[in-house]
N, C-alpha and C positions, 0 to 999 in steps of 0.2 A: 823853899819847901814844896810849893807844888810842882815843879818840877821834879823834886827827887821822888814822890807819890807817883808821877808819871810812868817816869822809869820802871820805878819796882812793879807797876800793875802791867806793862809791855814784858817786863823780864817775867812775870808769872804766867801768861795766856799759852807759851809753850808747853811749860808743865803740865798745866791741868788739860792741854789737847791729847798731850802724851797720856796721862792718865784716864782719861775717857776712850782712847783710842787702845789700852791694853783692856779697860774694863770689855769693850766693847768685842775685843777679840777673844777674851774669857768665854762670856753668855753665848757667844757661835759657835766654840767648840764646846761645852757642858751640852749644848742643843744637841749639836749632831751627834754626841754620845747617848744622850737620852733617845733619839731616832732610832738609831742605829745598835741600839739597847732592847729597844722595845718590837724591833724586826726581829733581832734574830732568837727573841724569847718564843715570837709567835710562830717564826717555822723551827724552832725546835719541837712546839709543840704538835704544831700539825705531823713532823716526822715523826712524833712518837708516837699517834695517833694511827697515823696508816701500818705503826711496825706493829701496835696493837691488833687491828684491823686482820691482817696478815696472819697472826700468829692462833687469832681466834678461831679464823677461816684453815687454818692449819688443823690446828684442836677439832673444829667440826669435822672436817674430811680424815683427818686419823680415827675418829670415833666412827663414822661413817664406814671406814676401810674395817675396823674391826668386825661391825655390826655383819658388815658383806662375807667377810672372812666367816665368822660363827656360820652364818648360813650356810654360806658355801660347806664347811664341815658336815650340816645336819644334814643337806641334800647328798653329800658324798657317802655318809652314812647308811640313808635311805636307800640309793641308790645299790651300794652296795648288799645290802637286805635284800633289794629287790631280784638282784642278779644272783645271789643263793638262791630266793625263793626258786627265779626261772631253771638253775638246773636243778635242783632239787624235783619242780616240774617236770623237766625233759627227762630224768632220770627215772620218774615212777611212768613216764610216758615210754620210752623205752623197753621197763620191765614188765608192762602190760603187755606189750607189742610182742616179747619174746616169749614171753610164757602161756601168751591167749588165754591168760585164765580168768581175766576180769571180764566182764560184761561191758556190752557195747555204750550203755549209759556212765557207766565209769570213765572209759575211753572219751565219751565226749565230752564229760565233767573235767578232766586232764586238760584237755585240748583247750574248751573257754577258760579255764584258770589261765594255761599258757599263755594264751591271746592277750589275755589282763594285764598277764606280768611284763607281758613286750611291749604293750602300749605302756604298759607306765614308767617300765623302764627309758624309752624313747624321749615320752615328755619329759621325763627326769636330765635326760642328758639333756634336753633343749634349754631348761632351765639352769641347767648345771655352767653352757655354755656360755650363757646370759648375765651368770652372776661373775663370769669370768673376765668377759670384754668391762663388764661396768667397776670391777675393780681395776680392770687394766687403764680406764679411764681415769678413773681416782687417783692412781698412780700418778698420774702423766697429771692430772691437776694438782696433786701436793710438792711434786720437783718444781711446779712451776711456781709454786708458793714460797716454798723454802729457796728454790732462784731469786724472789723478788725479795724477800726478808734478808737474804744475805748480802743482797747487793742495797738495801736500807742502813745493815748495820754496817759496810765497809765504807758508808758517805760519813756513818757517824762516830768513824770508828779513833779518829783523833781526837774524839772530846767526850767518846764514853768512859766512864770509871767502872759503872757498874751496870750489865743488862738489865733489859726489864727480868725483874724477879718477883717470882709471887713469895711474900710472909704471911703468917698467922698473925692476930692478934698474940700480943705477949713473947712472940716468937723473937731469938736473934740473926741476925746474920752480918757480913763482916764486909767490910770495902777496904782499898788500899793494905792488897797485902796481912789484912786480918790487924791491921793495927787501929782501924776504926770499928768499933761495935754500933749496928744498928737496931731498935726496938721502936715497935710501933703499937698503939693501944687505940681504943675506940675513942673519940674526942667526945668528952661529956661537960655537963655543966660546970664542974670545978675544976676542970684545963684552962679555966680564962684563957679561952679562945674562939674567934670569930665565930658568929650562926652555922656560917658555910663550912665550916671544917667537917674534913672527913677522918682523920685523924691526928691522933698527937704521938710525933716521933722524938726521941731523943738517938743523939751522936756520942756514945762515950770514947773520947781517946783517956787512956789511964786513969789521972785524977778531974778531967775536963768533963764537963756534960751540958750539954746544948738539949734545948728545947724550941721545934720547929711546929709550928697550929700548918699544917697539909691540908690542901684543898686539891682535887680532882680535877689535874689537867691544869695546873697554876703552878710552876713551880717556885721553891721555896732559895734563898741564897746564903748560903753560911762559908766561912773561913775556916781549913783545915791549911796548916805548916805554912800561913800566911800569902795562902791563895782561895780565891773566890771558885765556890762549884755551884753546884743547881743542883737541888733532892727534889725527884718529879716525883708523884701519886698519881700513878698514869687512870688506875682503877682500883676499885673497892668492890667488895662483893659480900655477903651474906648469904653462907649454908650450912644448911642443920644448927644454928644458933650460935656458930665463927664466923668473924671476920678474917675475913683475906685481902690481904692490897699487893698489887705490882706495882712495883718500885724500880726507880733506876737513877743514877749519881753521870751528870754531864759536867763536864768542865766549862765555867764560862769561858768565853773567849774574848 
């Protein structure tokens, strides 16, 4: 009898090596997925962040370029007024000249109006020049913008679903070919959802409807036709008493 106890406990010490030795190679790979899970959530984020960054910097200098532009109209305007007034001046200066009927005070009154209208004419084109180069500069910083944003989205462009897109509160918009419905609302106290949320979204495909609590700059992971995406809440905003968020749909990988 203790002999065969022997045996049986040498015949088990394989097994259970084998068993500790699969457990063991489990826990290293769940590891290095949780790693390497946890990397490439945080430069998704960072890249979505600089494409924000970008695109803000975009928004400023098109608003920018506008503001230049309006100017540049009201100086062209100006300008223009001013270059009627000058021949309108040269004209009655002229008519003085040929007819001698006006008086010598009149003549000179012609002449310092003249003088006025050329100097301000002059300054005017100097300033006219100025708003020209500094929009030509703007130019040349928003190509370099929209270069740098597009070569963002061509790195992210096998695991974008959806760009960043700004919604309203209440508003929908649509992913995958408009077979998924997106809706996003303010996160309030009866969302039972996290302190930090910045909104509460739902996913409708047909009769399906998911509920995601969105936090700003965390993205969130849901299953759509039995694959895993990422719903980012890149930004939130509040004006005139709406909410607006940019949003965008990444494919895990």
């Amino acid at each position: 009898m203790q002999g065969e106890k022997t045996r049986r406990a040498v015949s088990m010490r394989p097994i259970t090596l084998l068993v500790c030795f699969v457990c063991l190679i489990g826990l290293s790979v769940s590891a290095t997925y949780l790693i390497d899970h946890a990397k490439y959530k945080k430069q998704s984020d960072n890249k979505y962040q600089e494409i924000l960054a970008v695109q803000q910097d975009n928004k400023s200098l098109s608003d920018k370029n506008i503001e230049l532009q309006n100017s540049l109209q009201k100086l062209e305007n100006e300008y223009s007024n001013l270059e009627s007034q000058y021949k309108d001046l040269a004209s009655r200066l002229d008519t003085a000249e040929q007819k001698n009927t006006q008086t010598a005070s009149e003549s000179a009154s012609a002449l310092k109006d003249l003088e006025t209208a050329r100097v301000d004419a002059l300054r005017l084109r100097g300033e006219l020049d100025d708003k020209l180069s500094e929009i030509e500069a703007l130019s040349a910083d928003r190509q370099a913008l929209e270069q740098k944003c597009n070569g963002f989205k061509e790195m992210l462009a096998p695991y974008l679903i959806l760009e960043p897109t700004w919604v309203g509160s209440g508003e929908t918009t649509t992913a995958f070919d408009g077979n998924l419905i997106l809706v996003l609302y303010e996160a309030s106290d009866t969302s039972k959802c996290p302190e930090d949320s910045a909104a509460l979204g739902y996913l409708i495909s047909g009769t399906d409807k998911k509920k995601l609590c969105l936090r700003t700059g965390k993205p969130e992971s849901f299953k759509y036709k039995g694959k895993t995406y990422l719903f980012n809440l890149l930004e939130s905003k509040e004006s005139e008493g709406a909410h607006h968020y940019c949003i965008s749909i990444l494919k895990e990988r």
